[in-house]
DODOTOR-857349 format. One record per residue (C-alpha): residue number from 1; x, y, z. Coordinates in steps of 0.05 Angstrom, whole numbers, plus 32768, in hexadecimal, padded with zeros to 4 digits. Example, Ala and Ser with C-alpha at 12.3 -4.5 7.8 and 13.67 -1.06 7.14 Angstrom:
{1, {80F6, 7FA6, 809C}}
{2, {8111, 7FEB, 808F}}
END
This chain:
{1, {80FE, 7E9F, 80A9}}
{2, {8127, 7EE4, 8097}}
{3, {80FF, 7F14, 8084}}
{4, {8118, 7F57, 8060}}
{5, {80DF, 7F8D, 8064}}
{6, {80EF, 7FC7, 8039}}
{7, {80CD, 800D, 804C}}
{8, {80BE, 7FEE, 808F}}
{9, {80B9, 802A, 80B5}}
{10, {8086, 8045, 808E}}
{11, {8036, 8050, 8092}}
{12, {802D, 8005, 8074}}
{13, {8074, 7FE8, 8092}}
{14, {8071, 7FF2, 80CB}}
{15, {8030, 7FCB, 80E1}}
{16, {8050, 7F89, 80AF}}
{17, {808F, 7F91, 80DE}}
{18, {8064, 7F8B, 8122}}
{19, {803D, 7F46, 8103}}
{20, {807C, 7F2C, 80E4}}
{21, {80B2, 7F37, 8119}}
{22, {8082, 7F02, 8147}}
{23, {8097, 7EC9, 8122}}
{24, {80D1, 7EDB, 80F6}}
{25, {811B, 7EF8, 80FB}}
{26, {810E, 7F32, 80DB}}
{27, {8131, 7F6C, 80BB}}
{28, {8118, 7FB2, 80A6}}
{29, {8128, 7FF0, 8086}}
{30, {8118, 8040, 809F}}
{31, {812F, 807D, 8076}}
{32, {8139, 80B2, 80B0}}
{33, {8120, 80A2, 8100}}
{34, {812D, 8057, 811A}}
{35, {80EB, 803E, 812E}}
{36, {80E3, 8024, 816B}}
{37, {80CE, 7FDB, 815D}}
{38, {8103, 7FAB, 8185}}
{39, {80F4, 7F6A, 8170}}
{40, {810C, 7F87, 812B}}
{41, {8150, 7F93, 8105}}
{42, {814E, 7FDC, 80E9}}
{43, {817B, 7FF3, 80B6}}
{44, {817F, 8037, 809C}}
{45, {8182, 8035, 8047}}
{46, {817E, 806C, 8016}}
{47, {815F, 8043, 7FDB}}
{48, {816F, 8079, 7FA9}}
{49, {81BC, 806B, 7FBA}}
{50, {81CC, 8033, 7F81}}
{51, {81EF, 7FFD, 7FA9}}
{52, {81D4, 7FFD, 7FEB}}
{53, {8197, 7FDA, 7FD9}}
{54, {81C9, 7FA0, 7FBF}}
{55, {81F9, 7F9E, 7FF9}}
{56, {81BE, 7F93, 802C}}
{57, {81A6, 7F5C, 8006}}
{58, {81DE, 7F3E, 8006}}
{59, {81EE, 7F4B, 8056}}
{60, {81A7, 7F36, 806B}}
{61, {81A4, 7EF9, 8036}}
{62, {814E, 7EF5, 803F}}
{63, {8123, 7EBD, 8035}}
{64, {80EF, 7EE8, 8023}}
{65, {80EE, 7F36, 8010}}
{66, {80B3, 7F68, 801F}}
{67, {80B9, 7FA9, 7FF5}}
{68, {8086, 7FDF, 8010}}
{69, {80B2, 8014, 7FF5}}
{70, {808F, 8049, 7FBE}}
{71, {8085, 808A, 7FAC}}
{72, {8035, 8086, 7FAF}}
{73, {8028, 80D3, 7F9D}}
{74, {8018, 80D7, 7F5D}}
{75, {8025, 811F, 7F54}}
{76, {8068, 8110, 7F63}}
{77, {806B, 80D6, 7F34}}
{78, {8054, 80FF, 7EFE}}
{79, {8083, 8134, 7F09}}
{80, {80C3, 810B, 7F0D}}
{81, {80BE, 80D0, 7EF4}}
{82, {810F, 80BE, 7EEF}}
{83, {80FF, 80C5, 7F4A}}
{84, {80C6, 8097, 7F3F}}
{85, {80E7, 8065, 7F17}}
{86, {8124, 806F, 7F49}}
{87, {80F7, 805A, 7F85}}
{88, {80BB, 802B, 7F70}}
{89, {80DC, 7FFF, 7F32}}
{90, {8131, 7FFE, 7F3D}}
{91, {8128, 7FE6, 7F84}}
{92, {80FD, 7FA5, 7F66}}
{93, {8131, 7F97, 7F27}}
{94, {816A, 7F8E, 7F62}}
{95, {8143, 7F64, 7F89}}
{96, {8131, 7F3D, 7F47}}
{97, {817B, 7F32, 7F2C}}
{98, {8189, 7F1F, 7F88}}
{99, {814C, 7EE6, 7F7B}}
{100, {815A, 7ED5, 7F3D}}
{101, {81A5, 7EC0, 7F5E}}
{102, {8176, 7EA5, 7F95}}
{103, {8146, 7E77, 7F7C}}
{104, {811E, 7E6A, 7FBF}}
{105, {8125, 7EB4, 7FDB}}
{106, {80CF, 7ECE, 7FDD}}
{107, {80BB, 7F16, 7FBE}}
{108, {807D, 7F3A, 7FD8}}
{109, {8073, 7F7C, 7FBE}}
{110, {803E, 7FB0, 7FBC}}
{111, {8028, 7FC1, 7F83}}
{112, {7FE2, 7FF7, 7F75}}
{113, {7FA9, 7FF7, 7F63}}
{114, {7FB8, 8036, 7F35}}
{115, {7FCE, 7FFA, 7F09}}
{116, {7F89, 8003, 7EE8}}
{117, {7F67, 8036, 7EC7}}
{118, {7F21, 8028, 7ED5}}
{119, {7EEC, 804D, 7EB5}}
{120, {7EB4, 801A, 7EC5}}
{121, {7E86, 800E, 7F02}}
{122, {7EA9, 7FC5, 7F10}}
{123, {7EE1, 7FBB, 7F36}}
{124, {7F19, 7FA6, 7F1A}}
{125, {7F2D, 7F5B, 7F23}}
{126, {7F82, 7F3C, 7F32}}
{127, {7F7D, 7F29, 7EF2}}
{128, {7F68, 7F65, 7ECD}}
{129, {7F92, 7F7D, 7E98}}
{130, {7FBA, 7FBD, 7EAE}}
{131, {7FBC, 7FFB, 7E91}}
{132, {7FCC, 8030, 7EBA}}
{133, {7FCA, 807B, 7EB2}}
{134, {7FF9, 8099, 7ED8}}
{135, {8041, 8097, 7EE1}}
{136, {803B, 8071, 7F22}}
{137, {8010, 8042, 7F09}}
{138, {803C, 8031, 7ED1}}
{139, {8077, 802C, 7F00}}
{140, {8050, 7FF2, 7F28}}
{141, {803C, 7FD5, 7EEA}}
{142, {808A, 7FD2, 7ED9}}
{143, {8098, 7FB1, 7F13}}
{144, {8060, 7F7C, 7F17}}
{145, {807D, 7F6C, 7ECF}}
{146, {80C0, 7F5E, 7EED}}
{147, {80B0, 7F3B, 7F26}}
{148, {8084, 7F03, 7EFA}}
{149, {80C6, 7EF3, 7EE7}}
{150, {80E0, 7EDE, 7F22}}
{151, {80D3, 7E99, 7F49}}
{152, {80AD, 7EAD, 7F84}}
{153, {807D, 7EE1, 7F8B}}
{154, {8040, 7F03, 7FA8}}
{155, {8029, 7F45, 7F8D}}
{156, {7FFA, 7F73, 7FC2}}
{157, {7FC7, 7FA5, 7F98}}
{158, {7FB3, 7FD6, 7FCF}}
{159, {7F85, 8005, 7FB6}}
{160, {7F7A, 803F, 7FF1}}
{161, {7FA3, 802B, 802F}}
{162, {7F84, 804F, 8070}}
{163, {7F93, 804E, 80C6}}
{164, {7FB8, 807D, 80EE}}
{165, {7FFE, 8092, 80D6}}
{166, {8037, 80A1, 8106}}
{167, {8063, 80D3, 811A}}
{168, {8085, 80E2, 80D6}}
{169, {805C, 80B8, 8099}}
{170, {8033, 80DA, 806F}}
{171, {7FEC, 80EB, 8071}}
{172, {7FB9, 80B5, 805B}}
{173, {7F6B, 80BD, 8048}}
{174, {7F55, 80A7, 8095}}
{175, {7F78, 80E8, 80BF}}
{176, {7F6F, 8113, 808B}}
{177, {7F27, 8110, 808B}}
{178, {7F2A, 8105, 80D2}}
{179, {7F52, 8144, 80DE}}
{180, {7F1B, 815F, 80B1}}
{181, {7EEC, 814A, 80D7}}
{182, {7F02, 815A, 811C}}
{183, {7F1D, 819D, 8113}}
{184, {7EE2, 81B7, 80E4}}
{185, {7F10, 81CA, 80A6}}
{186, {7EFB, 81C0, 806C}}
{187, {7F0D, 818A, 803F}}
{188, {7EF8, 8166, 7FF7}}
{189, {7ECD, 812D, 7FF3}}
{190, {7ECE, 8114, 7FB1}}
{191, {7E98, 80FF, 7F8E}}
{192, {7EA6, 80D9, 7F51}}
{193, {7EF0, 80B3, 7F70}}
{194, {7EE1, 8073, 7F7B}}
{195, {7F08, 8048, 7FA7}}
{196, {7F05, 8009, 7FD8}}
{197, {7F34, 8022, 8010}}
{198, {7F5C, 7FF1, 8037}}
{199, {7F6C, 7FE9, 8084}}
{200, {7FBD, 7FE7, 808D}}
{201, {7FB3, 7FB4, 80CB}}
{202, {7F86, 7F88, 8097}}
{203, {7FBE, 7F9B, 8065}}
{204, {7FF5, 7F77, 809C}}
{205, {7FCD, 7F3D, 80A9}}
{206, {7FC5, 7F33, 805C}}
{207, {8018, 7F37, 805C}}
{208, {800F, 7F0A, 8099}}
{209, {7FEC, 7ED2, 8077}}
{210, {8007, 7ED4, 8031}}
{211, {804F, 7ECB, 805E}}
{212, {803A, 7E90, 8085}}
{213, {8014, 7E6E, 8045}}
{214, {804A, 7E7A, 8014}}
{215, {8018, 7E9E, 7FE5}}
{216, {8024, 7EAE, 7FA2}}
{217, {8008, 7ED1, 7F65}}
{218, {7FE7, 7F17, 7F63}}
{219, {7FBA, 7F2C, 7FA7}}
{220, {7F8D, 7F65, 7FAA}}
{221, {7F83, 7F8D, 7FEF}}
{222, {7F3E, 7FB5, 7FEE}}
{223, {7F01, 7FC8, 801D}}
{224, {7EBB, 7FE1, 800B}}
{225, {7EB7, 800F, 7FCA}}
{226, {7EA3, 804B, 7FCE}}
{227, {7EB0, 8094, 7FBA}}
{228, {7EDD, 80BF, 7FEB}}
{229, {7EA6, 80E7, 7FF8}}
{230, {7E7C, 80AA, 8013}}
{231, {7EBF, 8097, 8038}}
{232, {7EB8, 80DC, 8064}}
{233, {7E7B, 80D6, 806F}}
{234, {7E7E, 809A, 8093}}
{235, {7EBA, 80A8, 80B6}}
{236, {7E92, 80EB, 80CC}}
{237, {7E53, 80B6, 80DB}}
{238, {7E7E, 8093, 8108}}
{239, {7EA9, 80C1, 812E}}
{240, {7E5E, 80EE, 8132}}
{241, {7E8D, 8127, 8106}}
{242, {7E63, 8163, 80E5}}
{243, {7E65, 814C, 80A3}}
{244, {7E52, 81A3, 808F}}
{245, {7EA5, 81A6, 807D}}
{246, {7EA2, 816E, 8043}}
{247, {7EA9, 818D, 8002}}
{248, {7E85, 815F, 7FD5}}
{249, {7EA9, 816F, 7F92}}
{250, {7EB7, 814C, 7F46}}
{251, {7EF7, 813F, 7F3E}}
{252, {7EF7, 8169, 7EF9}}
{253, {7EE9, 81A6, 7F28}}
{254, {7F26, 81A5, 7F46}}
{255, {7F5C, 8184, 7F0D}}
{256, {7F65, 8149, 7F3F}}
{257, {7F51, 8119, 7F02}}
{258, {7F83, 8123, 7ED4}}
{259, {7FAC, 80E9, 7EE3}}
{260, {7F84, 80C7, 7F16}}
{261, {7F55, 8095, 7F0E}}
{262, {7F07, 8097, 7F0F}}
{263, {7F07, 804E, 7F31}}
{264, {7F3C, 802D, 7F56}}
{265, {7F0B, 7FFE, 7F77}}
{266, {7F29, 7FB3, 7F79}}
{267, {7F01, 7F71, 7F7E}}
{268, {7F24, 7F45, 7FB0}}
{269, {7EFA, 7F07, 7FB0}}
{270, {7F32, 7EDE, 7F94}}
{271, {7F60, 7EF6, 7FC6}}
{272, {7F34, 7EE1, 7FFE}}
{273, {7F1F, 7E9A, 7FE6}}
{274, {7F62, 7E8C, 7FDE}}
{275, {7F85, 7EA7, 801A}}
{276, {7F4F, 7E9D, 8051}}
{277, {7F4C, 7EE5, 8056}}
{278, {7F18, 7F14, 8069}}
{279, {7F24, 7F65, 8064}}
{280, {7EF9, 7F81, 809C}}
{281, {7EC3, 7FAD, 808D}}
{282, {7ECE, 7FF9, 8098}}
{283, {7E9E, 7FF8, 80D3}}
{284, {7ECD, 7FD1, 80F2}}
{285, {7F0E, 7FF6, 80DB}}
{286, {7EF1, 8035, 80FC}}
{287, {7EE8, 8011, 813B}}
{288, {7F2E, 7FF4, 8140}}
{289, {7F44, 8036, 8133}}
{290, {7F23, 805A, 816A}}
{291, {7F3D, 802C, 819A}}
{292, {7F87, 803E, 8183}}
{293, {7F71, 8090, 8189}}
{294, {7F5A, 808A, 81CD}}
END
């Protein structure tokens, strides 16, 4: 099968590209250094440049097209929304009107689980209604409307995506506790975010298996709930950290609330059942990690 992966050098890419590239031809996209997968096609592409997006479509002609591309900051999103819209929803409408020209060609995208505003102590089911409050939220919830347009699809909610980033991604929740942790600075802990974050190798095998079974319909990737200040403390647990640098703060405190959610948590039950699929618990995250640091 061709396989397009968009943003496939990134902190989530990049692990789809090692599981896929096994067992399919497979082409991906990187914005500024050429990773240095081989089994892969890379090609550089500027999203924000109107055409480009097109014209590799086009050249690659996919089977099935994996869009990890976003701008997940939400700070950012709120700030500029015409680069948010730019980046998480125009990218999705060309790859609509390319499917909707070919019928059989497969969308997976990643959607958020900043979809939903949850206020409650439950987590929030696939088939919740949306209602998002922020700006990338919304821009998600654009897309997923879009893309249940098209003929073949498979939404991915991640709520908190976690592992080791490298050289040039972004930070994630995992090092920057862990770099916390191991250098004794001091760091927030939140009390009252809830979340259920997600390994990124579960989050390739999950890419991995809705690929081979042809999956379709809305998927949510999620680990144990929990606040981020229960998620430091077991990372600190594990790794034997002083947990005496966790600030243990309200959100409200700080202003970190105003457009972020109280709970992000996702229930993934369906998503299981139906795929075969386990998420690993964070126990065992943690240990698959430290084999990759040593």
């Amino acid at each position: 099968m061709k396989i397009l992966v968009l943003g496939g050098s990134g902190f989530v890419g990049i692990p789809i590209v090692r599981k896929l590239q096994q067992s399919h031809l497979l082409t991906a996209t990187y914005q500024r250094e050429i990773p240095q997968e081989k089994k892969c096609t890379w090609v550089q592409l500027d999203v924000t440049k109107e055409g480009t997006l097109r014209s590799l479509l086009n050249k690659v002609e996919p089977d099935l097209i994996v869009n990890c591309l976003a701008i997940s900051n939400i700070d950012v999103c709120e700030q500029d929304h015409a680069l948010c819209n730019r980046i998480n929803v125009r990218p999705t409408e060309i790859i609509k009107d390319y499917c909707t020209l070919n019928q059989q060609v497969r969308y997976i995208f990643f959607s958020t689980s900043n979809v939903f505003d949850n206020k409650g102590s439950v987590n929030s089911f696939e088939n919740d209604e949306p209602n998002p409050c922020n700006h990338y939220g919304k821009s998600k919830v654009h897309c997923e409307e879009i893309i249940k347009t098209m003929p073949h699809y498979a939404i991915i909610r991640p709520c908190i995506i976690f592992g080791i980033p490298e050289k040039g991604q972004h930070e994630n929740i995992f090092n920057y506790i862990y770099k916390g942790l191991s250098t004794g600075e001091r760091f927030t802990g939140f009390t009252d975010f809830r979340r259920s974050p997600c390994y990124v190798e579960d989050v390739a095998l999950l890419v991995e298996r809705i690929v081979e079974m042809g999956s379709e319909g809305i998927f949510h990737a999620s680990g144990e709930a929990l606040t981020m200040a229960e998620f430091a403390d077991k990372v600190a647990d594990f790794f034997k950290f002083d947990k005496s640098g966790i600030r243990r703060e309200k959100s409200g405190d700080t202003g970190r609330d105003k457009y972020r959610p109280k709970n992000t948590a996702l229930n993934c039950a369906r998503t299981m059942k139906e795929l075969h699929f386990t998420f690993r618990p964070l126990q065992a995250s943690l240990e698959d990690i430290r084999r990759r640091l040593i």
